[in-house]
Z-matrix of the N, CA and C atoms (Angstrom, degrees):
N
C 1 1.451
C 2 1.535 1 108.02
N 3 1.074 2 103.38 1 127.62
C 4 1.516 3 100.66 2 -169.86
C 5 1.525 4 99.25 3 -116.62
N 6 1.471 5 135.31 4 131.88
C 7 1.349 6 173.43 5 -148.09
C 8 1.965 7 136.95 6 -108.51
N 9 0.721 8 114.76 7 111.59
C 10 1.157 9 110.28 8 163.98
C 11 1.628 10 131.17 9 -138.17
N 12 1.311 11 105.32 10 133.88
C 13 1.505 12 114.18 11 -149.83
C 14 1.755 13 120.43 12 -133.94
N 15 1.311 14 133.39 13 113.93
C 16 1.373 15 130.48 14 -167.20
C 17 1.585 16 97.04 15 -130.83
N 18 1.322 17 118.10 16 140.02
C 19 1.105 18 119.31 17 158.18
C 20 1.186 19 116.85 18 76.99
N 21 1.763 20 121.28 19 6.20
C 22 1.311 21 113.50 20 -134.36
C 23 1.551 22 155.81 21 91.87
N 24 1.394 23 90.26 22 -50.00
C 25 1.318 24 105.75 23 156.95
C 26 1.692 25 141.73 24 -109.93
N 27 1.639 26 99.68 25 138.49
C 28 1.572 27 97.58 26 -152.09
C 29 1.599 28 98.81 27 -82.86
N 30 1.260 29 104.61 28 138.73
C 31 1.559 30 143.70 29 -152.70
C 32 1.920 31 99.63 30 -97.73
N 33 1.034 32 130.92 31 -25.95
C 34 1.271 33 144.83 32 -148.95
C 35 1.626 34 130.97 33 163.23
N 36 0.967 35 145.37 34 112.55
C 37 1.473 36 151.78 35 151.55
C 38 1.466 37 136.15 36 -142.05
N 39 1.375 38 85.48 37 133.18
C 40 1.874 39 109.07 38 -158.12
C 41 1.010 40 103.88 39 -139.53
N 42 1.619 41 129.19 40 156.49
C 43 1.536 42 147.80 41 136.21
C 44 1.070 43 125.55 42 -83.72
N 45 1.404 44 110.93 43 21.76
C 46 1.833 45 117.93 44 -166.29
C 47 1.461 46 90.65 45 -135.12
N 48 1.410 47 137.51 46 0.49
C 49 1.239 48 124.60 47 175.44
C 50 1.914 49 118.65 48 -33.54
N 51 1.028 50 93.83 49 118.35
C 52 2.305 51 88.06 50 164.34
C 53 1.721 52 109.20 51 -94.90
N 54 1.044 53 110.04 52 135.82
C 55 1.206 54 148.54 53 -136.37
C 56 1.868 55 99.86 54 -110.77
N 57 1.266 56 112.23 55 66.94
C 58 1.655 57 114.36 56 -179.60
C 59 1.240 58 132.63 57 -116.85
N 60 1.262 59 119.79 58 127.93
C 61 1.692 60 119.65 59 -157.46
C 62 1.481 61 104.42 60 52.16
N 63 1.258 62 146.54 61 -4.41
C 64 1.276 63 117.71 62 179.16
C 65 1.793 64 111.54 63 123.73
N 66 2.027 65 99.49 64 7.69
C 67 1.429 66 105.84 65 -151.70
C 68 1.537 67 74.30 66 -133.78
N 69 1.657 68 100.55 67 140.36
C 70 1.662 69 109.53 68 172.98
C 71 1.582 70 97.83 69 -101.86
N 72 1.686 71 105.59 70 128.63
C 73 1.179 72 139.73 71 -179.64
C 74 1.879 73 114.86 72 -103.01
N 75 1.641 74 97.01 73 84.84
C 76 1.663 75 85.08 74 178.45
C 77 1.569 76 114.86 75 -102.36
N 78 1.353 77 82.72 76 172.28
C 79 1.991 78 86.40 77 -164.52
C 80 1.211 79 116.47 78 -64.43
N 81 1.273 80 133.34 79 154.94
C 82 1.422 81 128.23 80 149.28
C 83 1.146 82 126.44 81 -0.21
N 84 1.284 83 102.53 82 -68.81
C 85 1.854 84 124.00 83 -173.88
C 86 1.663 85 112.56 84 -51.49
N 87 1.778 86 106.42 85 -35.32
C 88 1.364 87 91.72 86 -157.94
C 89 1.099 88 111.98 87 -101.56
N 90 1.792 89 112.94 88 14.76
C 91 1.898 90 119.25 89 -172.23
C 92 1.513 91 86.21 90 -99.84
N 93 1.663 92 85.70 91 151.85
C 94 1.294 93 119.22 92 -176.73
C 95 2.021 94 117.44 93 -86.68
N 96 1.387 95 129.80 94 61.15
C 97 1.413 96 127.89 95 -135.96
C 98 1.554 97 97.28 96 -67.38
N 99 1.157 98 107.29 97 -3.56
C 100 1.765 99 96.09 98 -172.30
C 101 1.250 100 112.87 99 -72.99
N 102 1.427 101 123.68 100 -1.27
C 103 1.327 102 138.12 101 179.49
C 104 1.487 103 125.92 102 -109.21
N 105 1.502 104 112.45 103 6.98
C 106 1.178 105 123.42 104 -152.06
C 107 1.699 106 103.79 105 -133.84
N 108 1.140 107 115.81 106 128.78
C 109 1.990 108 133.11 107 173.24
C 110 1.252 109 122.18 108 -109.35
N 111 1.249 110 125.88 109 73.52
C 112 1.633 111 114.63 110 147.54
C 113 1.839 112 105.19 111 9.18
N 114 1.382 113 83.55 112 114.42
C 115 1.808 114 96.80 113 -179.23
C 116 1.728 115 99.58 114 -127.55
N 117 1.428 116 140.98 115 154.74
C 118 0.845 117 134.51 116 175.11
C 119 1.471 118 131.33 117 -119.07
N 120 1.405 119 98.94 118 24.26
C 121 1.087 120 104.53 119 148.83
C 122 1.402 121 138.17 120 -110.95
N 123 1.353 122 141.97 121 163.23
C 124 1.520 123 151.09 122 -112.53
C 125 1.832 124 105.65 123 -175.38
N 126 1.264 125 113.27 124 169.94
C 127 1.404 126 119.17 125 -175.09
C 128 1.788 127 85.41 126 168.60
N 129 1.481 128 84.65 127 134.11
C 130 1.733 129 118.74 128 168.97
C 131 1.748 130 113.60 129 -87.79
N 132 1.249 131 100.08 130 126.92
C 133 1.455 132 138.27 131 177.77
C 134 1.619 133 84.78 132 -96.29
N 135 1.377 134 118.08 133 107.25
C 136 1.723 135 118.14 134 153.77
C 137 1.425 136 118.15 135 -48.75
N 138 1.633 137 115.96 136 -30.37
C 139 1.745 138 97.32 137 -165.16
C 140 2.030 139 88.36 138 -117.17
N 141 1.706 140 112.92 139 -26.47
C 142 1.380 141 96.45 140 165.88
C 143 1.265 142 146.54 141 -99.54
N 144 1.210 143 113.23 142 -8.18
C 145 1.718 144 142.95 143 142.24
C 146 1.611 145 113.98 144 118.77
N 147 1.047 146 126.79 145 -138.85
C 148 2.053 147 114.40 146 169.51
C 149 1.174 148 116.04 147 -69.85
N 150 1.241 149 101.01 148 149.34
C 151 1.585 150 110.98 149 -162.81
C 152 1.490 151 82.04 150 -134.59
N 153 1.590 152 106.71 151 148.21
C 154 1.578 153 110.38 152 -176.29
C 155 1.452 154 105.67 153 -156.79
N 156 1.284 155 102.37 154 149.90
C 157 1.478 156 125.98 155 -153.71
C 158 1.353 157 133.29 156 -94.66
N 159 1.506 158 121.34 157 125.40
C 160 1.440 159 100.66 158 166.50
C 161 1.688 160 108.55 159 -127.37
N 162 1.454 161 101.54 160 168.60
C 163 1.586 162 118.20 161 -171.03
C 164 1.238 163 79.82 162 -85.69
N 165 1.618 164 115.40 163 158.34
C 166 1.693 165 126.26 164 168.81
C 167 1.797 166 82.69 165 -121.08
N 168 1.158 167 107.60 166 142.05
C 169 1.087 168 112.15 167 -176.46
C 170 1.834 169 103.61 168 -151.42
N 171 1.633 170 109.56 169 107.40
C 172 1.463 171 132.66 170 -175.20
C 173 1.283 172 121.93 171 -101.26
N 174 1.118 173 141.48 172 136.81
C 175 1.414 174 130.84 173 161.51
C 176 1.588 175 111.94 174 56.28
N 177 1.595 176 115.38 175 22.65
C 178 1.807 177 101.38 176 -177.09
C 179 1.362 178 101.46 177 73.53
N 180 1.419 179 130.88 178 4.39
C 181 1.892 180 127.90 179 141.24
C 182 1.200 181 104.25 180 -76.37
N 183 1.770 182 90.78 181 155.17
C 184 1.522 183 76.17 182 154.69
C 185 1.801 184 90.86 183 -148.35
N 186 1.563 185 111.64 184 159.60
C 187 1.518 186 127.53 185 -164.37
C 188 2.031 187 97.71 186 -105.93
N 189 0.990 188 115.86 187 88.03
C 190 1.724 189 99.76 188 -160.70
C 191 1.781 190 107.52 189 -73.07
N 192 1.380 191 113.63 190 137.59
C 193 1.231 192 112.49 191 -171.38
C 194 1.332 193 149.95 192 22.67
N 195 2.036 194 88.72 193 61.98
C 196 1.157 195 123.69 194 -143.29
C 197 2.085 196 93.54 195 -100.97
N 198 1.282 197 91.27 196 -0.44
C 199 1.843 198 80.07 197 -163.39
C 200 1.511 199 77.14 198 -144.26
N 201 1.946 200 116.08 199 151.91
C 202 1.138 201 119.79 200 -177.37
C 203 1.657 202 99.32 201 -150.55
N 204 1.520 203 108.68 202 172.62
C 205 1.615 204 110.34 203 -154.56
C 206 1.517 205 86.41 204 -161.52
N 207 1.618 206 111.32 205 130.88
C 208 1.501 207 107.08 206 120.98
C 209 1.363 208 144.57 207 -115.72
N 210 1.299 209 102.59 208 121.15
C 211 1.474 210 125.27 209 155.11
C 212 1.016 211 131.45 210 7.00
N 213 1.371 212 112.17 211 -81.20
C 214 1.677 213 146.75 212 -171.44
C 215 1.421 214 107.42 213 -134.00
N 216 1.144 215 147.71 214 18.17
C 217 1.583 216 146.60 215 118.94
C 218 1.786 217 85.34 216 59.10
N 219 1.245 218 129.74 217 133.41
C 220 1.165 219 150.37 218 -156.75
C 221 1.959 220 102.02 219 -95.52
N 222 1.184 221 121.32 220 123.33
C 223 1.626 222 113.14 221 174.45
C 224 1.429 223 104.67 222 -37.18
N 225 1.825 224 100.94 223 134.87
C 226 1.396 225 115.70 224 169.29
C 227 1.604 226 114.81 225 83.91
N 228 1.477 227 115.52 226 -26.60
C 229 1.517 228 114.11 227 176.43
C 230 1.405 229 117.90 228 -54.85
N 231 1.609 230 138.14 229 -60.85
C 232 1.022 231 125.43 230 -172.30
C 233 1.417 232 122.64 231 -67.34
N 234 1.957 233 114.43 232 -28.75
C 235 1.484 234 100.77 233 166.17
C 236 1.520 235 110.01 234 -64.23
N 237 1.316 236 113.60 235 -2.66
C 238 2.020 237 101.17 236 -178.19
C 239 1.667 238 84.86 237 -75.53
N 240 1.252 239 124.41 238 -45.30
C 241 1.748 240 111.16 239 -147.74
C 242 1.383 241 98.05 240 -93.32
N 243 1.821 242 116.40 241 12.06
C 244 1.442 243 102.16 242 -172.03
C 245 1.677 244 151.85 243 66.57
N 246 1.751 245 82.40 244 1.03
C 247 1.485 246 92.82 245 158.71
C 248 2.106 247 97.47 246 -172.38
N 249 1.185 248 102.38 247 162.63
C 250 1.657 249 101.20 248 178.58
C 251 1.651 250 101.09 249 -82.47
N 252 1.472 251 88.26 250 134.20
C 253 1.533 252 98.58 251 177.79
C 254 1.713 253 114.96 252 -120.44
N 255 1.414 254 105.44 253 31.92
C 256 1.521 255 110.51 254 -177.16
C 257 1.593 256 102.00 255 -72.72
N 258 1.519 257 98.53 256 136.36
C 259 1.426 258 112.95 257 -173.42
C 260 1.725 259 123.27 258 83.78
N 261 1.598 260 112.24 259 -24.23
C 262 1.271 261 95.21 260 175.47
C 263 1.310 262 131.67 261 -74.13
N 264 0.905 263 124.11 262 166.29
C 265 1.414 264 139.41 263 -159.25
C 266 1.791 265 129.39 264 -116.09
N 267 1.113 266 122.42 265 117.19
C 268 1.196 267 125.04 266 -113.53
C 269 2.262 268 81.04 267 -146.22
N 270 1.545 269 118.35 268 137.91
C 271 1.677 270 100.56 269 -177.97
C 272 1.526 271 90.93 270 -152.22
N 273 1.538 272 103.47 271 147.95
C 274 1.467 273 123.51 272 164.24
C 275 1.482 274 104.39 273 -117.42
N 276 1.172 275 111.05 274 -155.03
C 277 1.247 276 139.61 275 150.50
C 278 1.287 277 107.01 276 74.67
N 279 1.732 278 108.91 277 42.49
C 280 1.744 279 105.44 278 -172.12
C 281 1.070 280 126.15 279 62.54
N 282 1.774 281 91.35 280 38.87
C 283 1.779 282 110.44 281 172.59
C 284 1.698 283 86.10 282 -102.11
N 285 0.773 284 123.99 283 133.73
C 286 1.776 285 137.48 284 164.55
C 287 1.482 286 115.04 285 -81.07
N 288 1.319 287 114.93 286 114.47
C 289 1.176 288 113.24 287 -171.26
C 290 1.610 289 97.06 288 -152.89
N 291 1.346 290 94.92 289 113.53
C 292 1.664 291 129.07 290 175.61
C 293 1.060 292 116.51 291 -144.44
């Protein structure tokens, strides 16, 4: 079961994570949104296309555009990664994820 955790509180956990560049991508289903803010900022992936952002926000912290998603996944990207990964959810920023 692979994990993700800020503040204490776990952010996401799945056994279905996809596995991209080196970044665990869990599904929709298995994030926790009560922790999560529409952020508006974004950044382009050349081969997977906009990637867009949310604040994780714990305990009255908050981690700013600490978790990222695509949307609309760029033609041809998910047959590269072998499965569609629109919407999963993907965290840095001293998000712990094991």
């Amino acid at each position: 079961m692979t994990k993700a955790t800020w503040n204490g509180a776990v952010l996401a956990e799945s056994n279905e994570t996809i596995i991209i560049e080196g970044n665990h991508y869990f599904p929709p289903d298995a994030v926790n949104m009560d922790y999560f803010r529409k952020s508006d900022f974004n950044t382009t992936c050349p081969w997977k296309g906009v990637a867009s952002y949310y604040d994780v926000v714990v305990q009255g912290k908050v981690n700013k555009d600490a978790a990222w998603y695509y949307p609309n996944p760029r033609e041809g990207s998910p047959e590269k990664v072998g499965k569609d990964f629109t919407n999963y959810v993907a965290f840095w920023k001293d998000v712990d994820v094991r």
